[in-house]
C-alpha positions in Angstrom: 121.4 91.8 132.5 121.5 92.7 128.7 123.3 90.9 125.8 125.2 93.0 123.7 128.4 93.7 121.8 131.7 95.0 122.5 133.5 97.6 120.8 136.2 98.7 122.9 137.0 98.0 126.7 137.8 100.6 128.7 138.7 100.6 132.4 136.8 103.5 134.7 133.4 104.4 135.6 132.4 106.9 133.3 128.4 107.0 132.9 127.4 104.8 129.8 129.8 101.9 130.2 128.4 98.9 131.1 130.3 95.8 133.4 131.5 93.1 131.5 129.8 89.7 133.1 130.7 87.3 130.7 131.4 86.6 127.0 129.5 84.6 124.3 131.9 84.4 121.8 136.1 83.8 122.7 136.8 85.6 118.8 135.5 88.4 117.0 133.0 87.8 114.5 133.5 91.0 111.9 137.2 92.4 110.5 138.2 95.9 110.8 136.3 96.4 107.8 133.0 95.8 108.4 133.0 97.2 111.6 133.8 100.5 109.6 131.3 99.8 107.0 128.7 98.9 110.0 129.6 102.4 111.5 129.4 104.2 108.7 125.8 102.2 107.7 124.3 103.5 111.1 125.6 107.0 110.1 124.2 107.1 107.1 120.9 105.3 107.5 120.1 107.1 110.9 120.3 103.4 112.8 121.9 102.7 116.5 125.0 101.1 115.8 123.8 97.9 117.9 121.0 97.4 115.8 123.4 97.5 112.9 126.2 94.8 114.2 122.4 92.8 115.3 122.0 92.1 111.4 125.6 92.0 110.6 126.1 89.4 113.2 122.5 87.2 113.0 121.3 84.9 115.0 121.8 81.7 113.1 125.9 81.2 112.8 126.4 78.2 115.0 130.5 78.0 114.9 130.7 76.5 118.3 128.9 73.0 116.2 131.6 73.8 113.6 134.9 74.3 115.2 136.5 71.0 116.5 139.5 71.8 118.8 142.9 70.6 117.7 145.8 70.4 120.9 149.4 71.3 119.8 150.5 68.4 121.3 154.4 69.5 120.4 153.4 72.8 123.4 153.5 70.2 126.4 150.1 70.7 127.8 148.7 69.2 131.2 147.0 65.8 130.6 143.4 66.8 131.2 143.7 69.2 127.9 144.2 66.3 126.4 140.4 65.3 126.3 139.5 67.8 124.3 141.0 66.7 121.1 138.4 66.0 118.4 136.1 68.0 120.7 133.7 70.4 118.9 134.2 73.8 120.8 130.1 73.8 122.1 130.8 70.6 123.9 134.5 72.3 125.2 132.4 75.4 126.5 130.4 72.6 128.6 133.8 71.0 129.8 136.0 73.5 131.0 135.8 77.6 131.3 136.0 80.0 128.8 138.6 82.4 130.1 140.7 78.7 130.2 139.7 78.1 126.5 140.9 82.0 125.6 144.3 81.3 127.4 145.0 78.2 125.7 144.4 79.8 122.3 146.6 82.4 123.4 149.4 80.5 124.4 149.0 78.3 121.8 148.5 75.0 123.2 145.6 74.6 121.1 144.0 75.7 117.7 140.4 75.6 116.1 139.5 73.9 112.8 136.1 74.1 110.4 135.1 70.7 109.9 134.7 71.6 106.1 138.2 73.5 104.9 140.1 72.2 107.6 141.9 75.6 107.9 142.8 76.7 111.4 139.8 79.4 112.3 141.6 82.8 112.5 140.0 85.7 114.4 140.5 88.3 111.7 142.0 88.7 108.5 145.4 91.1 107.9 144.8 94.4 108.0 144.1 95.5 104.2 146.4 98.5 102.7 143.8 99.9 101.0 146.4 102.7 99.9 148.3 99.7 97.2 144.2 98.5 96.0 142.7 100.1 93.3 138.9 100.1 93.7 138.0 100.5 90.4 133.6 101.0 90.0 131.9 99.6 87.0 128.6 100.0 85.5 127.4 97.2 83.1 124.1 98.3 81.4 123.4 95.8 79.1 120.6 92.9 78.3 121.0 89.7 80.5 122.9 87.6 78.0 125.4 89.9 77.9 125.7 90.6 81.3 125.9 87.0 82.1 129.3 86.6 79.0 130.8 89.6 81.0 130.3 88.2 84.3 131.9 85.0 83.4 134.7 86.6 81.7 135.5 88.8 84.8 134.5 86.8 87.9 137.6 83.8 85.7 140.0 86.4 85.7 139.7 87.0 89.9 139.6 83.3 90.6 141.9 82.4 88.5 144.2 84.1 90.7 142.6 83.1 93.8 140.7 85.9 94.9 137.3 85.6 96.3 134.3 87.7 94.5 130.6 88.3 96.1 127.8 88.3 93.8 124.7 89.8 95.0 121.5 88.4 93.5 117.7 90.1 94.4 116.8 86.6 95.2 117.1 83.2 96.0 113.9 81.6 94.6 113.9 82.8 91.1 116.8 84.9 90.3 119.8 83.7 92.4 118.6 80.1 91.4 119.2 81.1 87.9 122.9 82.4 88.2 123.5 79.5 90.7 122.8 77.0 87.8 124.8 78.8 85.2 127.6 79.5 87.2 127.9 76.5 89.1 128.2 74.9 85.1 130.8 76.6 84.5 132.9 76.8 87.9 132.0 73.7 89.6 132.8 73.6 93.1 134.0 77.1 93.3 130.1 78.4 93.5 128.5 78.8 96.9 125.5 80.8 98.5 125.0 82.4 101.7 121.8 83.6 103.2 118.9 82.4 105.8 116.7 80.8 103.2 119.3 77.8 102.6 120.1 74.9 105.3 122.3 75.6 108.4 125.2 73.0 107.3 125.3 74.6 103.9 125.0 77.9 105.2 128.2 77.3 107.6 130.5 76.2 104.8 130.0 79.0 103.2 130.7 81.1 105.9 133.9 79.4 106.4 135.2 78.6 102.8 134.4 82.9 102.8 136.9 83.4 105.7 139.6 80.6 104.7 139.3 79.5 101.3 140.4 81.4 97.8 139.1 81.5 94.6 136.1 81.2 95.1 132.2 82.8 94.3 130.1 83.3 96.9 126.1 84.2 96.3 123.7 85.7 98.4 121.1 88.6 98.8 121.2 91.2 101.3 122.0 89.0 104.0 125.6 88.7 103.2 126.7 92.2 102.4 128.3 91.8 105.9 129.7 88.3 105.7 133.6 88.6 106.5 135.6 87.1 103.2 139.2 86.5 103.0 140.9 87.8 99.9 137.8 89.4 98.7 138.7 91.5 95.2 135.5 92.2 93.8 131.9 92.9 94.2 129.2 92.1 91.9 125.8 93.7 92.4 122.8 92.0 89.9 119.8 93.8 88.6 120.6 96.7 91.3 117.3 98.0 90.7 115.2 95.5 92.7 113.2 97.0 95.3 114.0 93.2 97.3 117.8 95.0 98.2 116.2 97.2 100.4 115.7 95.9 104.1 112.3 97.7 105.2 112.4 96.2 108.9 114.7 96.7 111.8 118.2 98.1 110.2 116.7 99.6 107.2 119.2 100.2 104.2 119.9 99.9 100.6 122.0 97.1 100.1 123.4 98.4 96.8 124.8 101.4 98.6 126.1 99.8 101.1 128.0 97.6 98.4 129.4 100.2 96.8 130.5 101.9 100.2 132.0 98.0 101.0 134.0 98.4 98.3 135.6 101.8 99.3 136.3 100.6 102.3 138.3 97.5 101.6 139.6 99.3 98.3 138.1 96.2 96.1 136.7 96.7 92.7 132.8 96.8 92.1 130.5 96.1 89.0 126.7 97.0 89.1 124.8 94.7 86.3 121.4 96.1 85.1 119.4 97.1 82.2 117.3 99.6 83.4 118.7 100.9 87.2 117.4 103.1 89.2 118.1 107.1 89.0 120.2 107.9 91.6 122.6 104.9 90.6 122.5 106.5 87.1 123.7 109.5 88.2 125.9 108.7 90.7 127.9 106.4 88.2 127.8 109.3 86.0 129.3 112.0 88.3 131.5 110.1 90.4 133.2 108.9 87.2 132.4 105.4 86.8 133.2 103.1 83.9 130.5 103.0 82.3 130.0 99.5 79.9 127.1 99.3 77.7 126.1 96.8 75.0 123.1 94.8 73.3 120.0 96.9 71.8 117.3 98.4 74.4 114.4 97.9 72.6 113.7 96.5 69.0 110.2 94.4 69.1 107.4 94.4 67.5 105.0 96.9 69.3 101.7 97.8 69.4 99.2 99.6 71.3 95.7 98.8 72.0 93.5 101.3 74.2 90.4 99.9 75.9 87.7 101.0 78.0 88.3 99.9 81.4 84.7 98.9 81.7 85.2 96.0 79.4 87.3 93.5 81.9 84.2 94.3 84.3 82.0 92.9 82.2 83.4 89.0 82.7 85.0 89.3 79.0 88.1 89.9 77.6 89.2 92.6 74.9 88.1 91.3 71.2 91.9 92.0 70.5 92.8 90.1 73.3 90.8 87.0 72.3 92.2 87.0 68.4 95.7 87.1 69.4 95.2 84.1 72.2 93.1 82.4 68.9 95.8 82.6 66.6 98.6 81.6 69.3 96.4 78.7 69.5 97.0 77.8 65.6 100.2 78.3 65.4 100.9 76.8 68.7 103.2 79.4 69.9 104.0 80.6 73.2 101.8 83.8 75.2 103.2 85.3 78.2 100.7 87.9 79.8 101.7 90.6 82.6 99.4 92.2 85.1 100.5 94.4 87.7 98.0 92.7 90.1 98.1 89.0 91.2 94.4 88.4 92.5 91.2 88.3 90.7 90.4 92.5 91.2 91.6 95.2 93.6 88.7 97.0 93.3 85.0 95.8 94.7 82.3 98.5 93.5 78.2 98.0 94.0 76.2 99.2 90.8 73.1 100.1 92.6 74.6 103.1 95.0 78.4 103.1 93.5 80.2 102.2 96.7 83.6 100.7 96.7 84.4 98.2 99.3 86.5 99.4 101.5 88.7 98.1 104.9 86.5 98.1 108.1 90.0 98.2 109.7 91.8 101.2 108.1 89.3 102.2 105.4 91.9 101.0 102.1 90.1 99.1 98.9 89.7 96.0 98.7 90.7 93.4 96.2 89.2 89.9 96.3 90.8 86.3 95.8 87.9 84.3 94.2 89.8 81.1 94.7 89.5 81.2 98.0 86.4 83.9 97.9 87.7 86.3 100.3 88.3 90.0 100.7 91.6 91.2 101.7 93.1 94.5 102.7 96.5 95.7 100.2 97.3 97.8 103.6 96.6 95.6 106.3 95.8 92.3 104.9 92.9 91.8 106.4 90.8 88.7 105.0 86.8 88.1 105.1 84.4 85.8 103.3 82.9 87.3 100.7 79.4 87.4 100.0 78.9 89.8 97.0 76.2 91.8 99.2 77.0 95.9 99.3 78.0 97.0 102.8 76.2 100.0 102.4 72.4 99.4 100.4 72.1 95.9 100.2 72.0 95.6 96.7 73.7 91.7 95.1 74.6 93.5 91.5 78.3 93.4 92.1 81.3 94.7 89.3 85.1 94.3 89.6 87.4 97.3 88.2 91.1 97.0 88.1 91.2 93.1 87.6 94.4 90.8 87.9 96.2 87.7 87.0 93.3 85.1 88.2 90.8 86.9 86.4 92.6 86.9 83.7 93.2 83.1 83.9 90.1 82.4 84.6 88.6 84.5 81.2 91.0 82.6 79.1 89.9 79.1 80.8 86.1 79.8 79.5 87.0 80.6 76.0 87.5 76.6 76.0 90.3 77.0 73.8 93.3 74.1 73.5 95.8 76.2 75.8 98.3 75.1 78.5 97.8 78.0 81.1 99.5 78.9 84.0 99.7 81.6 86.4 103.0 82.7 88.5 102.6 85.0 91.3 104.2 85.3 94.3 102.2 82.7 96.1 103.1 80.1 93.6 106.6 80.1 92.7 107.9 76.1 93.6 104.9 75.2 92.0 105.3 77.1 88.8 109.1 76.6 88.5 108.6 72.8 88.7 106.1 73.1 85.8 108.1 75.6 83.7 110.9 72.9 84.4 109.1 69.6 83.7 107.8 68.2 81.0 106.3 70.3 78.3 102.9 69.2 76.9 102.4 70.0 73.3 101.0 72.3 72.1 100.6 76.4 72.7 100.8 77.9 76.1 99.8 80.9 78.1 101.4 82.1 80.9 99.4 84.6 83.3 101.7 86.4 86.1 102.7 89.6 87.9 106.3 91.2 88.8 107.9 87.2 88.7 107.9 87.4 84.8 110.6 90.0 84.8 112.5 86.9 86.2 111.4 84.0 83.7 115.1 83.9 82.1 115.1 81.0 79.1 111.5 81.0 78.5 111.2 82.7 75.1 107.6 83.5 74.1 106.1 84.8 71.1 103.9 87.4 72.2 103.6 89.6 75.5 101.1 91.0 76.3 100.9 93.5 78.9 97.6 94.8 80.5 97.0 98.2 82.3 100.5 99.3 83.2 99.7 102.4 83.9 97.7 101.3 86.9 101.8 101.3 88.2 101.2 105.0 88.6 99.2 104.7 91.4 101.6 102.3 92.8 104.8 103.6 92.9 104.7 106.6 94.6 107.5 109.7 92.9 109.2 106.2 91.5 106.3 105.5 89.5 107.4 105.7 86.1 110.8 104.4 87.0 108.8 101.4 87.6 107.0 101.0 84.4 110.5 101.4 82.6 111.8 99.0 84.4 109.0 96.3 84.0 108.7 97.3 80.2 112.2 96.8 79.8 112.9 93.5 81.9 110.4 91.6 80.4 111.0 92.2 77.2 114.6 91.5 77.3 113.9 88.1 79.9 111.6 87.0 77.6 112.6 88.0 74.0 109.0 88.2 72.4 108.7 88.4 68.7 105.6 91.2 69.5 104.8 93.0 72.4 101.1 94.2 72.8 100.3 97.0 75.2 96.8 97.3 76.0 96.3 100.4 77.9 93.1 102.2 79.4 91.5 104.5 76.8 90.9 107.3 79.6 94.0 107.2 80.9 96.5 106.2 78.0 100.1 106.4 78.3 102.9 107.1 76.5 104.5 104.3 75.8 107.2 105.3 73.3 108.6 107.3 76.3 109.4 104.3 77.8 111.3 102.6 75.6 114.4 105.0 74.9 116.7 104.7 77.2 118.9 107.9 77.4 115.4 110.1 76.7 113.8 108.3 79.5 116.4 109.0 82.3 117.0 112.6 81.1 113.3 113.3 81.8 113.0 111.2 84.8 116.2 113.2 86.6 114.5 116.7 85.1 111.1 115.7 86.9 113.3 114.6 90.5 115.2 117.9 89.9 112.8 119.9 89.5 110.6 118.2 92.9 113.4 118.2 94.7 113.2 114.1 95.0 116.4 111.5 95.1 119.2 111.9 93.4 118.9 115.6 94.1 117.6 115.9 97.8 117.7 113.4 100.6 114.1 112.2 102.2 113.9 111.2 106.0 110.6 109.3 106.7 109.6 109.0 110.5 106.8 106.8 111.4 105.0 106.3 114.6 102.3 103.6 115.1 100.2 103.0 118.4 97.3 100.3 119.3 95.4 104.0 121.1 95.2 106.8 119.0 95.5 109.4 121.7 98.8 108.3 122.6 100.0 107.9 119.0 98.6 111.9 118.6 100.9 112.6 121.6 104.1 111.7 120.3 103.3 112.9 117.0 103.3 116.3 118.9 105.7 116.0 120.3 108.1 115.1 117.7 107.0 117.5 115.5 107.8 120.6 118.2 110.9 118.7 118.4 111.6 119.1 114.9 110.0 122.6 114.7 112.1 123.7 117.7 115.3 122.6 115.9 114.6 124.5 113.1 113.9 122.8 110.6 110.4 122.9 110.4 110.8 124.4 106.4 112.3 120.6 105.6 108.7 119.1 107.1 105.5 117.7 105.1 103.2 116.2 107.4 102.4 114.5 109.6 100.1 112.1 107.5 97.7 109.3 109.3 96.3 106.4 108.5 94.9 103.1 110.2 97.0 100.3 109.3 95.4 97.8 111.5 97.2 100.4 114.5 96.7 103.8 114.1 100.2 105.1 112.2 101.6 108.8 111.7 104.0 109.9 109.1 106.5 113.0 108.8 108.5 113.5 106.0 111.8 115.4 106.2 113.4 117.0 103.2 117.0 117.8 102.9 120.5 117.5 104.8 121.3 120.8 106.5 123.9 120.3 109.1 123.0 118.9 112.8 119.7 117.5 110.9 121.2 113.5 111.3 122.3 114.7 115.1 118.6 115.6 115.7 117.5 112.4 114.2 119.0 110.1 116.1 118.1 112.0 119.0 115.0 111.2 118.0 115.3 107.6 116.8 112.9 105.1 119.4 111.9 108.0 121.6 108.2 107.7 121.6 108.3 104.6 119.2 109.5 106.4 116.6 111.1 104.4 113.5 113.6 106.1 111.0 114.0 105.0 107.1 116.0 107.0 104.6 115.3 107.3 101.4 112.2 105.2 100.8 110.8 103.6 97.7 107.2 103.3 98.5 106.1 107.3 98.9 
């Protein structure tokens, strides 16, 4: 016996349909519309449909605790239906049979109310005549204050009439708490969110104010590009550039896409809010003939570049330029925010008697080290050991540290025994750090150490940033790489609105910073480079993975998959496969392209031999 979902019934025996033995839910959980945009999303991102409706349907709605039945008492009804007035419909399901429940809806006799609206509980909303909708597509690109003015303006004008709009947010902790605030100022009780983080009572009554209620905003991330919403007339997508709107397990897909394909479907207008998005939303707003908004000024600090020898953070010491700028915040009691792509103390452990660079015992990757709690740990396969600053290899105690991060950093400032505030906010820290940034503010100048999570410091203003070894972001981002510096360069400094902006960069490596701060220069070169590779916008990318505790077994299906592929022909669109040990011993193909029958010979191959499919990915 399997659980599972039904599409269509259909009387016969005809191989593949399965016997009905009983139902879990008496109503449908998803409209017309999302059931298209769930078929379309398993199309398109290579994914069984089933493993599609799975995340569009998840496991924690409770209705049954939610919907209290209500008898028609006008119907005439026999006496024992009586009882279950007031009931909630979980304790019916324990009272009477199901099919029973189904007829009396039916006929009637009874109805089903949330306990928050009040609103009888429809199965699905009216069919929508997408024909009479306009689904008009917007691109905002702008700086955050003025994307926050324009969503005001528009999001007033839909409620006003008592339509429902979905804002997506990259977030819940940082970002999403932001535009909660600020919107929930100016709209009151019209503001709700939706998504797993939040608790289950607050969670249902926003699923149900979505299905029932008008005029209303309701937040979310990813989670709740598949919520059902009544009267829904626009779609707001925030910072679409955020890697945290792609789902990288199970169902994998690109929740921006997906909005904008939501939006077709239920012919509903769109906006996507960013200052620096990614390429392929670029150019597809550009050739699909988007409005395309743009205000506020891209870049017009203070800059300057300081080139170091790597060698000198190894030492224990920071840059002499470094120091005099944290001296002089320290007089004038002004605000430092400093940026490190790399949260723990280094990412890179080398001996200086025989050179070797700790590596992975597990799958052979470098290893950082978190001198807080003196451990190793693998970037790959987070594996964690104590350290003992002892080479692996000769023995020898004289240790250095290369590529170093935010709690060296902290720790460097902390000797200098200057009269700082400091504070570092990573990912392991956020509550903490948001209570402080939020609290009470000692006197005084302050320096604030973090990663990635400063692009997200909205209303901190600081005088300086500073950021240290971008460029390492190139051996981080894969073809995306210097996608991702624009993008930092260009979210903090708007976030954060610095009077100066210091960029100190390695002396071997350099970069070229002023290529990063024009915007139309930037994306010209960037969609020249993808063309010119072959990469998204310009070619689609198919990434199979197959990972297996034995390696023999893993180099079985490998080969087989590949003569698959080969057999098909379209061996010319293959680069691979790759290995690595990632705790299991993983294989990777890449395919390149989208020739006809290629998606036919993909999902023919989808879970045979443990075989996972993701489309498009960020991290190659």
């Amino acid at each position: 016996v399997i659980t599972g979902f039904i599409e269509e019934i259909e009387e016969g025996t005809t191989q593949g349909l399965k016997e009905v033995l009983d139902i879990i839910d008496i109503y449908p959980l998803l409209d017309e519309g999302i059931v298209r945009l769930c078929r379309w999303s398993s199309d398109y991102y290579i994914t069984p449909f089933g493993l599609v409706l799975k995340y569009a349907i998840p496991n924690y709605l409770q209705l049954e605790q939610y919907l209290t039945v209500d008898v028609q008492k006008d119907r005439g009804y026999l006496e024992d239906i009586g009882q279950l007035e007031g009931k909630t419909l979980g304790e019916t399901f324990n009272l009477i049979e199901k099919y029973k429940i189904v007829k009396y809806l039916d006929d009637g006799i009874i109805s089903l109310k949330d306990v928050f609206t009040k609103n009888t509980f429809s199965y699905l909303f009216e069919e929508k005549d997408n024909f009479k909708k306009n689904n008009e597509k917007t691109m905002f690109i702008g700086g955050i204050k003025e994307r926050i003015e324009y969503y005001k303006e528009i999001i007033e004008s839909y409620i006003s009439e008592g339509n429902n709009v979905l804002m997506l947010m990259p977030d819940y902790e940082m970002w999403g708490s932001i535009f909660y605030d600020l919107l929930k100022e100016r709209f009151k009780d019209r503001v709700y969110w939706y998504c797993s983080s939040i608790k289950t009572k607050a969670r249902m009554e926003t699923f149900f104010k979505a299905r029932s209620g008008r005029g209303n905003i309701i937040l979310g991330n990813k989670s709740c590009l598949f919520l059902p919403i009544s009267h829904l007339s626009l779609i707001i997508v925030e910072r679409c550039e955020e890697d945290s709107y792609i789902n990288e397990s199970g169902f994998r897909f690109n929740a921006c896409e997906v909005a904008v394909k939501r939006a077709e479907v239920e012919g509903i207008n769109i906006v996507m809010g960013s200052l620096s998005p990614r390429v392929e939303t670029l150019k597809q707003t550009r050739d699909d003939g988007w409005n395309i908004i743009r205000r506020g000024h891209y870049f017009t600090h203070n800059i300057k570049e300081i080139r170091i020898e790597k060698r000198v953070f190894g030492s224990g010491i920071l840059p002499h330029g470094l120091i005099e700028i944290i001296k002089k915040a320290e007089e004038e009691s002004s605000d430092v925010v400093i940026y490190t792509p790399r949260r723990h103390y280094t990412s890179n452990i080398q001996c200086m008697n025989c050179t070797t660079i700790f590596k992975c015992p597990d799958c052979m990757s470098v290893l950082g080290y978190k001198k807080q709690e003196n451990k190793t740990i693998c970037p790959l396969c987070h594996r964690e050991d104590d350290y003992n600053e002892i080479c692996p290899v000769c023995g020898g105690g004289v240790i250095r540290f290369l590529n170093i991060g935010a709690e060296y950093i902290e720790e460097a400032i902390a000797n200098l025994q200057a009269n700082i505030e400091i504070l570092r906010i990573t990912g392991d820290n956020i509550k903490k750090s948001k209570k402080i940034l939020r609290g009470h503010r000692i006197k005084g100048s302050r320096i604030i150490i973090g990663t990635q999570l400063l692009t997200k410091l909205y209303g901190l203003k600081c005088n300086s940033l500073i950021i240290i070894g971008i460029e390492e972001l190139l051996n981080m981002g894969g073809y995306r790489a210097g996608e991702r510096i624009f993008q930092t360069i260009i979210n903090l400094t708007d976030v954060l609105c610095p009077d100066k902006v210091y960029f100190f960069t390695d002396m071997k490596r350099g970069l070229n910073i002023s290529g990063f701060l024009d915007f139309d220069g930037f994306y010209n070169s960037e969609l020249d480079k993808r063309k010119n590779a072959e990469f998204p916008p310009f070619k689609r990318l198919f990434l199979l993975e197959v990972e297996k505790k034995i390696k023999d077994a893993g180099e079985k299906a490998i080969s087989k998959i590949k003569k698959r592929i080969e057999d098909a022909g379209y061996s010319n669109l293959m680069i691979g496969p790759f290995y690595e040990k990632k705790g299991f011993h993983r294989w990777r193909i890449i395919l390149k392209g989208e020739e006809e029958g290629l998606s036919k010979l993909l999902f023919s191959i989808y879970g045979s031999e443990g075989v996972w499919i993701e489309t498009d990915p960020i991290n190659i």
